[in-house]
Wavefront OBJ file of the C-alpha trace (Angstrom):
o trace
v 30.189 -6.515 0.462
v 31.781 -3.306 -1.316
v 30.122 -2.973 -5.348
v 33.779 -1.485 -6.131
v 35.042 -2.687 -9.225
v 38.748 -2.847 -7.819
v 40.657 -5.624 -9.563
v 44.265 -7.017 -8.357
v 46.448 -8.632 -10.326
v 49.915 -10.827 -9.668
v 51.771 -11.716 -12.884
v 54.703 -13.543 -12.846
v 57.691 -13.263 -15.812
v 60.823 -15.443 -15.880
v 63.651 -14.850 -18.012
v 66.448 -16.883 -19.212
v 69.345 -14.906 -20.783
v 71.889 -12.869 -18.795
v 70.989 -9.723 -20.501
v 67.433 -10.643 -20.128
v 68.276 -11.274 -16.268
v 70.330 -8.266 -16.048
v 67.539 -5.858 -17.555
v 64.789 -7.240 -15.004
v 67.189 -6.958 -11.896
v 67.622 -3.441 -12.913
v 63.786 -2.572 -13.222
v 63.372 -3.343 -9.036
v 65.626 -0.220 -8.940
v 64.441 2.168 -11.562
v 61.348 0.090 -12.729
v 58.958 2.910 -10.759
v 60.085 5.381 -12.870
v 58.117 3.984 -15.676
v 55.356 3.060 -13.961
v 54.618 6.300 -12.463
v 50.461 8.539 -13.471
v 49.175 5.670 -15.657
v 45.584 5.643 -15.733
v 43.445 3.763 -13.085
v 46.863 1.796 -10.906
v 46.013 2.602 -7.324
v 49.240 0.650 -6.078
v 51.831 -1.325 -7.744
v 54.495 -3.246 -6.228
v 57.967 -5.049 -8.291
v 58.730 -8.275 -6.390
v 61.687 -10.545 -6.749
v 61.551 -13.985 -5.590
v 63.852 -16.956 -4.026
v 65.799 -19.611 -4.712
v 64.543 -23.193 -5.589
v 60.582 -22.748 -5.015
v 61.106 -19.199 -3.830
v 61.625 -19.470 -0.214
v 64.963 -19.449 0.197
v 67.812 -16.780 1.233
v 68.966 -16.843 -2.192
v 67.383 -15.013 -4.524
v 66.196 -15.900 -8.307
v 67.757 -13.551 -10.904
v 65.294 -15.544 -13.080
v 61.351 -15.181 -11.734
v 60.218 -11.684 -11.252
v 56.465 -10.688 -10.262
v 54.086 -7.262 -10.452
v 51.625 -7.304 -8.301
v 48.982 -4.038 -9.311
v 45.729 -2.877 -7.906
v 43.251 -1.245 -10.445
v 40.107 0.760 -10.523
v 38.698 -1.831 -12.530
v 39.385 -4.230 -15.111
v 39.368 -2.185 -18.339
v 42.590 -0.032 -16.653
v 44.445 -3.375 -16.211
v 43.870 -4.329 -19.807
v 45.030 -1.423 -21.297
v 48.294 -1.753 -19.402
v 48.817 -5.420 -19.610
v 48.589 -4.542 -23.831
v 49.653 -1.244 -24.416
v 52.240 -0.068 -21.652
v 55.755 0.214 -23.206
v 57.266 -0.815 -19.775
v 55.143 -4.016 -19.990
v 55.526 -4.731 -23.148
v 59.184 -4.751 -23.219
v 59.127 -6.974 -20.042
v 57.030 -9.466 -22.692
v 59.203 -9.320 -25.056
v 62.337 -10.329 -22.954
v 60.700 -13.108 -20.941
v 60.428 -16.536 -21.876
v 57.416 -17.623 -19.699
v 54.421 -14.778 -18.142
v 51.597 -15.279 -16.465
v 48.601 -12.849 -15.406
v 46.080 -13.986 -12.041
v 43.265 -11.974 -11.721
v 41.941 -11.376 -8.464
v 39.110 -10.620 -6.209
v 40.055 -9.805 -2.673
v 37.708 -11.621 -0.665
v 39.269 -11.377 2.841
v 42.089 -9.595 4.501
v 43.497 -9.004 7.427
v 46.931 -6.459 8.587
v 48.817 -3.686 6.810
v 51.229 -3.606 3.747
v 53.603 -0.508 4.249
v 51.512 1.209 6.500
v 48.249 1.058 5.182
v 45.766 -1.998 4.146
v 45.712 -1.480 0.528
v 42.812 -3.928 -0.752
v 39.228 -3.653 -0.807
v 36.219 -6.600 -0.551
v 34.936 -6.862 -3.809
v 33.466 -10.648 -3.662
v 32.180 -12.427 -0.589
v 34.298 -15.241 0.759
v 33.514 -18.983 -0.237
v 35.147 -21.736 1.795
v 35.134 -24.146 -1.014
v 35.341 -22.200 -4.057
v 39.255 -22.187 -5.666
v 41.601 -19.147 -3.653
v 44.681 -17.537 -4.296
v 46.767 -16.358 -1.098
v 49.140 -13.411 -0.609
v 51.128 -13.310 2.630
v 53.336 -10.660 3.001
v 55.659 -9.347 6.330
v 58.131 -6.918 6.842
v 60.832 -8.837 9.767
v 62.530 -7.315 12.702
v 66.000 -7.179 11.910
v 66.827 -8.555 15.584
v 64.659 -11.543 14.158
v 66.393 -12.501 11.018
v 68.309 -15.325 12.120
v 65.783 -16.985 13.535
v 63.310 -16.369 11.135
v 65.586 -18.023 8.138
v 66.244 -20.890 10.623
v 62.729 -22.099 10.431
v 62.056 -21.294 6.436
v 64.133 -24.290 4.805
v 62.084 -26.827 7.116
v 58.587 -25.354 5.990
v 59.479 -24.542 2.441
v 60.798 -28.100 1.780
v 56.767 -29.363 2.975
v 54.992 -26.451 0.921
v 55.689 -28.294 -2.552
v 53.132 -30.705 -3.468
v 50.658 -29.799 -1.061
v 47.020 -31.531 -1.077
v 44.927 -29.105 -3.140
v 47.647 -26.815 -3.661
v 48.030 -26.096 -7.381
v 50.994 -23.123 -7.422
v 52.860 -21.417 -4.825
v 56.068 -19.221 -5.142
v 58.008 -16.858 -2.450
v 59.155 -13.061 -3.356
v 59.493 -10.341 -2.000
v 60.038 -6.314 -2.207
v 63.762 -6.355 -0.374
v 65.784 -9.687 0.077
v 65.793 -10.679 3.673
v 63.545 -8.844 5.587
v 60.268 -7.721 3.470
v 59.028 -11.343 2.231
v 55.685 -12.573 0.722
v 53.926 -15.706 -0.671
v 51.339 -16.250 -3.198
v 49.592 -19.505 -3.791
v 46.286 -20.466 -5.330
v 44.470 -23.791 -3.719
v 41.492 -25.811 -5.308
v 39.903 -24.248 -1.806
v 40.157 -22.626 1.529
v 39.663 -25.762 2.951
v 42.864 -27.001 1.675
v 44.899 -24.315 2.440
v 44.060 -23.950 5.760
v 44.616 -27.958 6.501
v 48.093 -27.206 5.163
v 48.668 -24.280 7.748
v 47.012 -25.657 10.511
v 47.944 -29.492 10.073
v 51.577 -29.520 8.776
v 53.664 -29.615 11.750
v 56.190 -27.459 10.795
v 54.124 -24.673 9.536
v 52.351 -24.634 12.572
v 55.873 -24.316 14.392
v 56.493 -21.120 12.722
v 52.928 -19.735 13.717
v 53.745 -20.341 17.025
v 57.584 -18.916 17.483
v 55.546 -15.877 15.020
v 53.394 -15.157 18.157
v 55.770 -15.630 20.804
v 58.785 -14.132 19.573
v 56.880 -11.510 17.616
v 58.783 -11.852 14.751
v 57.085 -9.305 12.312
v 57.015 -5.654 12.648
v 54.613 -5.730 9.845
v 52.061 -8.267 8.534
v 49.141 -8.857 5.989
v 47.502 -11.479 5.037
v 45.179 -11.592 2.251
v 42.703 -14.581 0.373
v 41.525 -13.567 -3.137
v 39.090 -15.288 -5.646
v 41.185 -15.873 -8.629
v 38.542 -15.821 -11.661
v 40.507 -15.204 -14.650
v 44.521 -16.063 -15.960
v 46.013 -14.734 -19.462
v 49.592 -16.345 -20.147
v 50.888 -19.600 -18.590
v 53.485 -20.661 -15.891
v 55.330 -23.715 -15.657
v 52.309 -27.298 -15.332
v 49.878 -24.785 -13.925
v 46.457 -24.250 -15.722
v 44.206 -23.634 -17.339
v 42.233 -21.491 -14.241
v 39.153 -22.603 -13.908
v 36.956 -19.734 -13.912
v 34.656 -19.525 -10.800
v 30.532 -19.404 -11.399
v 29.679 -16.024 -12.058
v 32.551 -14.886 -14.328
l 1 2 3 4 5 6 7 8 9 10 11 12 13 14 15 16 17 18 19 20 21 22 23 24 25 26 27 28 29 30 31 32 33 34 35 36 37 38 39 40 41 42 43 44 45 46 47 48 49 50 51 52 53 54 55 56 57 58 59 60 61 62 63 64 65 66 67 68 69 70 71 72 73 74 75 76 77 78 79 80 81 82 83 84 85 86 87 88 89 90 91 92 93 94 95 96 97 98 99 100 101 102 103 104 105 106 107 108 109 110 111 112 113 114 115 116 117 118 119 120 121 122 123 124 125 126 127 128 129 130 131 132 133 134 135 136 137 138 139 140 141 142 143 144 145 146 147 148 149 150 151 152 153 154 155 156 157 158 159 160 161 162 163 164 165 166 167 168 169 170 171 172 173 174 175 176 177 178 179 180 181 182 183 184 185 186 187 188 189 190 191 192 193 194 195 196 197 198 199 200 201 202 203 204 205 206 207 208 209 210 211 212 213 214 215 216 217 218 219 220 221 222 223 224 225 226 227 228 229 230 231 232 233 234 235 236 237 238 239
């Protein structure tokens, strides 16, 4: 296991008003410009998300997410409480949450490159938080969104699922999840039991559906904020 102090962190922010809306739309374009040389962010990616639950074809003008890699924790909290950029994207949301997480496993490439390193060993039944992410052949795209309503309608409510939400860095074709389970256990009887989940692993191998793919499990040890009935984290031994 690596002793790197690299922390990751997804936040989510949803905002209500148009303007509100209309100012956080605008940030997926020109967001990065603000976000460029600040101290200790090895990666950071803006994220929109879907429809309904998130997985949908339609996209959410309301629920945004950031998802950051740091050196180490102390770089995070000086960003999360003294960035302008971030600060403003407080002020105009009406609900934020911060996950802070340990990558524990991971497997693929995000653009190119895999951009997370081990910093915790992996624990079958202590709580994990998920990130998914694929970029889709555009000769695929129909028959990827065929399968999604079918599995996304099943995701809600899962056994030992306690929050998962669909975005993305481009509508359509570059799509992610992230979800945090009360274990591994119970995520992985979700992917490998529920029929139609299983039905998109399979047409995923055979039709090769992904010219990109990565999929990541984290220990999530520590949240600041709230979102929606979710919480309070409960913070894994050790932390």
């Amino acid at each position: 296991m690596s002793v790197s102090s690299e922390v990751v962190t997804m936040s989510l922010l949803r905002y209500e008003s148009l303007a509100s809306r209309w100012w956080a739309f605008s940030q997926m374009g020109i967001g990065g410009w603000y976000l460029k040389d600040i101290p200790g962010l090895k990666l950071l990616k803006l994220l929109g998300s879907g429809a309904g639950n998130g997985f949908s074809i339609r996209p959410n003008f309301g629920v945004y997410g950031v998802l950051a890699i740091w050196e180490d924790e102390k770089a995070a909290q000086t960003f999360f409480t003294q960035h302008p950029w971030w600060l403003r994207a407080l002020k105009k949301s009406t609900e934020r949450c911060t996950f802070y997480l340990k990558p524990a496993v991971v497997h693929g490439e995000w653009g190119g490159q895999q951009p997370f390193t081990i910093t915790t060993d992996y624990d079958i039944k202590a709580p994990v938080a998920v990130i998914t992410r694929a970029t889709i052949k555009t000769r695929h795209l129909i028959g990827f969104w065929r399968y999604v309503p079918s599995v996304s309608a099943h995701v809600k409510g899962r056994p030992g699922q306690q929050l998962s939400i669909g975005v993305g860095e481009w509508p359509l074709f570059m799509q992610a999840t992230f979800s945090i389970w009360e274990s591994s256990q119970a995520m992985m009887d979700y992917a490998y039991q529920n029929p139609f989940h299983k039905e998109v692993i399979q047409k995923t191998r055979e039709l090769g559906w992904y010219k990109e793919e990565l999929f990541a499990r984290f220990l999530p040890y520590k949240m600041e904020g709230a979102w929606g009935k979710f919480g309070p984290l409960k913070a894994p031994r050790g932390f």
